[in-house]
C-alpha positions in Angstrom: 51.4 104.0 16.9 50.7 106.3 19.9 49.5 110.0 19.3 52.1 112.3 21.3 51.2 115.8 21.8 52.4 118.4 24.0 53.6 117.6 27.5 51.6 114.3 28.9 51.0 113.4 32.5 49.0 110.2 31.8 49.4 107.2 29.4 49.6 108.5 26.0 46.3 108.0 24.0 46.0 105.5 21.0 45.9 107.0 17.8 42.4 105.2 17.3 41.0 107.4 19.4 42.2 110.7 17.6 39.5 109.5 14.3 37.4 111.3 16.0 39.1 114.5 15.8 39.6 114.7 12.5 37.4 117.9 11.8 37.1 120.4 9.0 35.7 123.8 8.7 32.7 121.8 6.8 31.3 119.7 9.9 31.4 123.4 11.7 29.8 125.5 8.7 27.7 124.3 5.7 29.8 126.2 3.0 27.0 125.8 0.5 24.9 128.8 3.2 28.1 130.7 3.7 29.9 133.3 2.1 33.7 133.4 1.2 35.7 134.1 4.3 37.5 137.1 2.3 34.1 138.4 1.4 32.9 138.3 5.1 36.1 140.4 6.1 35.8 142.8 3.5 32.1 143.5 4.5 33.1 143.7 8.0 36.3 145.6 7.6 36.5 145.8 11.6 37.5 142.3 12.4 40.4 142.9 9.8 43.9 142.0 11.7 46.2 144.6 12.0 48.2 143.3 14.2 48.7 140.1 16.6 49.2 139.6 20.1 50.1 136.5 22.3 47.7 134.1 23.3 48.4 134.5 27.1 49.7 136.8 29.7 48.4 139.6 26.9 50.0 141.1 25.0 53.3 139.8 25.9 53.1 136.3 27.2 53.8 137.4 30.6 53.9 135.0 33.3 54.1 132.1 31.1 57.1 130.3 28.6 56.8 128.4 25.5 57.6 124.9 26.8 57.5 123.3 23.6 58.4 125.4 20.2 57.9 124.8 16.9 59.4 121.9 15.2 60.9 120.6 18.9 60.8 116.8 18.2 58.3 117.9 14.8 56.1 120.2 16.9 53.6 122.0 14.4 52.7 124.8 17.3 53.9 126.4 20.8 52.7 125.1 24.1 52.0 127.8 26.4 52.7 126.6 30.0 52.4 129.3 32.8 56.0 129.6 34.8 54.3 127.8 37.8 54.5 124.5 36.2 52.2 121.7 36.7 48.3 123.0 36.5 49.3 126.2 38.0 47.6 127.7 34.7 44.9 125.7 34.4 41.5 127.7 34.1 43.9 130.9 33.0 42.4 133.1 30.0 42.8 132.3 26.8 43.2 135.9 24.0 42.1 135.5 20.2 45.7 136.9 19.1 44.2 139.1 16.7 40.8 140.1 15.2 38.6 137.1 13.3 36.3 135.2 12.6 35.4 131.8 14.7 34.6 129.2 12.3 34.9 126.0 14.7 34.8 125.7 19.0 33.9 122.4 20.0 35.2 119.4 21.4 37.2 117.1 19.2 38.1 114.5 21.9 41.1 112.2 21.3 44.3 114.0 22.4 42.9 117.6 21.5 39.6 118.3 23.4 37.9 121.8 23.0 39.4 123.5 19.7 38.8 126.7 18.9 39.3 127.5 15.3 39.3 131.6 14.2 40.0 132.7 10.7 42.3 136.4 10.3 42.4 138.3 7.2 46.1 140.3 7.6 47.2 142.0 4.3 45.1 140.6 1.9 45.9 136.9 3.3 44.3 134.0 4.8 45.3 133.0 8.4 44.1 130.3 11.2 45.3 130.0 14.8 44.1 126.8 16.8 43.9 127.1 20.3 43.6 123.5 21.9 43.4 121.8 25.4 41.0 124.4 26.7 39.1 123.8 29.4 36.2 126.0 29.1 35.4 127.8 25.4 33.9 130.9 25.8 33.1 132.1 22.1 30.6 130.6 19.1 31.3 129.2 16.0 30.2 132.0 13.0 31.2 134.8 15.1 33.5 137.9 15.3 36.0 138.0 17.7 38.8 140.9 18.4 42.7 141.0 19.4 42.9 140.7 23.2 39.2 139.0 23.5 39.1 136.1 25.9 37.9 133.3 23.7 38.6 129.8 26.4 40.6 128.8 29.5 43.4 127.0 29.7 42.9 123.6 30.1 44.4 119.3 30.3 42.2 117.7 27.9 40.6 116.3 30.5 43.6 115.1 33.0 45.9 113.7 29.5 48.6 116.2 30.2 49.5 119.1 32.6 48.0 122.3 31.8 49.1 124.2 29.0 47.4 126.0 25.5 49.0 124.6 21.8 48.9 126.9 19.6 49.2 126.7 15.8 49.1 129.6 13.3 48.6 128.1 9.4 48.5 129.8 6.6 46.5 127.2 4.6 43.0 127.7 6.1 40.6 124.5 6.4 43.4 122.0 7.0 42.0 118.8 9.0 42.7 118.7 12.6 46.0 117.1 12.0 47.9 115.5 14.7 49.9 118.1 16.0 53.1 116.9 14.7 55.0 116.4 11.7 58.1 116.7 9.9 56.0 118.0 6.6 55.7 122.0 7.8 53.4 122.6 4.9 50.3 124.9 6.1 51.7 125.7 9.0 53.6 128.2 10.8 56.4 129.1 13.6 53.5 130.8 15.8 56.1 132.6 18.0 57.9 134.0 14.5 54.4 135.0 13.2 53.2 137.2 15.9 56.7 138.8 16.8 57.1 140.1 13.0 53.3 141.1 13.0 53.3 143.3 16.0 
């Protein structure tokens, strides 16, 4: 079985390689030290999302398309390609879409690379956005972050495919990695859907 995700302009990596990215929000926080994230919003009612954004080109994705949408060929994200094509995008910003909390960035090798992780609290629920691929991650783990803040660069996951950001919204926080496609939806979200009706 080979792991396929997003557009690929190398040999497809073996699924044995993708153990390693199977991460959860314990390997980035030790719950046991940590409070709820609902309590951390509610004592830090600024980082509360009102409202979301897109990813790239902010606010409006301009300059870029989505080249692969949700559920294409059992997509569980968008990927975010700029309208040059190729690596015309690679090293381009990277926005949280809406206020958060980071509670993983690292590098999860296999077909994702750096992953950054951010938790929203929007009208009383639990989100998570993914952004991976980057190339460079700007932001910490058990931070704050705001709508519009530059938290990575776009990036190839190291030459695998041509530049582009995936993006997943779920609304089941502290999911594993996954694999980035599936026909079981559960958990996870139509990004594109998400932030249009939460404007």
């Amino acid at each position: 079985m080979l792991f396929v995700s997003c557009k690929q302009n190398k040999p497809k990596h073996n699924s044995t390689t993708d153990i390693y990215a199977k991460e959860t929000i314990k390997d980035s926080v030790n719950k046991a030290d940590k409070k709820s994230y609902k309590t951390l919003f509610n004592e830090n009612t600024e980082f509360i999302a009102k409202e979301f954004d897109f990813p790239v080109g902010k606010p409006n994705a301009q300059g870029y398309y989505n080249a692969q949408k949700f559920q294409e060929n059992n997509h569980l994200g968008d990927d975010w390609n700029g309208v040059g094509g190729g690596n015309s995008d690679l090293g381009n910003p990277i926005y949280a879409i809406a206020n958060g909390y980071v509670s993983s960035a690292k590098d999860l090798k296999g077909g994702w690379g750096n992953v950054i992780r951010i938790i929203h609290f929007h009208e009383e629920k639990l989100y998570e956005s993914v952004y991976a691929h980057c190339d460079s991650i700007i932001v910490t783990a058990n931070t704050f972050v705001t709508k519009g803040e530059q938290i990575a660069t776009i990036g190839n996951c190291d030459g695998a495919y041509y530049a582009h950001l995936h993006l997943e919204i779920r609304d089941a926080v502290d999911l594993d990695i996954g694999g980035g496609y599936s026909t079981d939806t559960t958990g996870y979200l139509n990004p594109t859907e998400f932030i249009t009706k939460n404007r």
